[in-house]
C-alpha positions as CSV (number, residue, x, y, z in Angstrom):
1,X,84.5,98.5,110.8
2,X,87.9,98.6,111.5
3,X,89.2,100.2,114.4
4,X,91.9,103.4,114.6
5,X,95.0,102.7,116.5
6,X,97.4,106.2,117.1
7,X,99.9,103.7,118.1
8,X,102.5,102.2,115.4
9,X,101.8,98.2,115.6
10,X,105.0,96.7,115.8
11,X,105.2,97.8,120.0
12,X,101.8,97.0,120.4
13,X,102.4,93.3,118.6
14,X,105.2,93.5,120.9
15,X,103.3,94.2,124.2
16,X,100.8,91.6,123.1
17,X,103.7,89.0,122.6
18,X,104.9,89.4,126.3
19,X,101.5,89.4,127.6
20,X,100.9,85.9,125.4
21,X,104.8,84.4,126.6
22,X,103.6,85.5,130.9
23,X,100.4,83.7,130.5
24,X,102.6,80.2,129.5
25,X,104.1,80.5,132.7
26,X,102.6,79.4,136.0
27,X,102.5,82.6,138.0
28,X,100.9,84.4,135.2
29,X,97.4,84.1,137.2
30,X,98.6,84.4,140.7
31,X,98.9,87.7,142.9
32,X,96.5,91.1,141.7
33,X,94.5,91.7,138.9
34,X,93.3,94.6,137.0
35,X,91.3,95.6,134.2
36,X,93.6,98.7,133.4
37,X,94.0,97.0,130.1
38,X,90.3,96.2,129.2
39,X,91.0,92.6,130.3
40,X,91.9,91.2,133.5
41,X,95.4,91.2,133.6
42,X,98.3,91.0,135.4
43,X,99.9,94.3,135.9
44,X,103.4,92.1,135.1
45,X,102.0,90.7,132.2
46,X,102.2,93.6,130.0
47,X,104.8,95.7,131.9
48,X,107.8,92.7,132.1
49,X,108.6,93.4,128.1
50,X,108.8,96.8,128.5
51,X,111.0,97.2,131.1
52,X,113.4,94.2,129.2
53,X,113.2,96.5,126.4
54,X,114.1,99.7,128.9
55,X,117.0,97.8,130.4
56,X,118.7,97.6,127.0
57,X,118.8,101.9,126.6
58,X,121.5,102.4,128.6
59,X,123.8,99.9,127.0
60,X,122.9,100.8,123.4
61,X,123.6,104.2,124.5
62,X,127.2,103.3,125.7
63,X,127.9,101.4,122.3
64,X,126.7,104.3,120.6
65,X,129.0,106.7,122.5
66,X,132.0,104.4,121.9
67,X,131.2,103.9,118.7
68,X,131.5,107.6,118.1
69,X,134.5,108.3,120.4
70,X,136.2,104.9,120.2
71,X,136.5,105.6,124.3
72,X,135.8,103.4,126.6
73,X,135.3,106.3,129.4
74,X,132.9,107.9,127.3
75,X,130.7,104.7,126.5
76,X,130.7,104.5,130.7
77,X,129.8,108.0,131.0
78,X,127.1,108.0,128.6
79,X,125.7,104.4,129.6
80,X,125.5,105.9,133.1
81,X,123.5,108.7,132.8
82,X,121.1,107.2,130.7
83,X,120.8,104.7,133.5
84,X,120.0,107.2,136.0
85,X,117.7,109.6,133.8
86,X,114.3,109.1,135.2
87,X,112.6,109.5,131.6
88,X,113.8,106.2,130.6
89,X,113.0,104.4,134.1
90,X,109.1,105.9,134.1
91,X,109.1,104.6,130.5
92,X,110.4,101.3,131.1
93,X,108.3,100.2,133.5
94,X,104.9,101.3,132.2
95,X,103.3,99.7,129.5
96,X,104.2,102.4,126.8
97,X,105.1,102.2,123.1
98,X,107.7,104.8,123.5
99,X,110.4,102.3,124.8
100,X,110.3,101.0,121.4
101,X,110.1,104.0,119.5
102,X,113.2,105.3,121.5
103,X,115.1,101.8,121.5
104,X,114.8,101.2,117.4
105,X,115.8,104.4,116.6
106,X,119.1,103.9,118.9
107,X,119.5,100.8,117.7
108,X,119.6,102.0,114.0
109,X,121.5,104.3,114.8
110,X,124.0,102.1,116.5
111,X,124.4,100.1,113.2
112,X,124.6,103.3,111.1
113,X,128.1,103.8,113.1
114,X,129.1,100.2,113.6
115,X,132.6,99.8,112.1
C-alpha cells in the first residue's frame, strides 16, 4: 500500500538530504533530541536546509527587483524588506516545504527576466 503525501517531493527529498548530510558530521548526535519528526532527531538536522534555503529569499528578491528596474536602490529596498518580513523568517527556520515552494518560483521567475 502506498502511502499519500500532500506535500510535493522535491522539498521533502530535499529535507531528507539535509537530514542525511547533518548526520555525516560529528555533532549530528550531540545536544537534544526529539521525536517531532517520528524519529529521533535533531531539531538542527532537519531545520539547517531550510533556513539555508530561507537565507537566499531576500537576495533573489533584490535580483529580481533590479532586474525589473535596472536600480540598484530598488534591488536594496526590496532585498530589505524581505529580510525583515517575519513570514519568510518563521518559514525559514521550521522545517516547512513552503521555503521551496516560495524560493523556486522566485527563482524562475528571476531567470524569466535575466537579460
Amino acid at each position: 500500500m502506498q502511502e499519500f503525501g500532500g506535500h510535493p517531493p522535491l522539498s521533502t527529498y530535499l529535507i531528507a538530504a539535509g537530514i542525511w548530510l547533518a548526520h555525516l558530521t560529528p555533532w549530528a548526535h550531540q545536544g537534544e533530541m526529539n521525536s517531532l519528526s517520528g524519529m529521533m532527531l535533531s531539531p538542527w538536522s532537519y531545520r539547517w536546509l531550510n533556513a539555508f534555503a530561507g537565507a537566499w529569499l531576500p537576495v533573489v528578491i533584490a535580483a529580481i527587483a533590479y532586474q525589473l528596474s535596472h536600480r540598484r536602490s530598488y534591488g536594496l529596498i526590496a532585498g530589505g524588506f524581505a529580510a525583515l518580513d517575519g513570514l519568510f523568517l518563521v518559514e525559514s527556520r521550521y522545517a516547512l516545504n513552503n521555503v521551496y515552494l516560495v524560493l523556486f518560483g522566485l527563482l524562475g521567475q528571476l531567470f524569466f527576466w535575466w537579460r
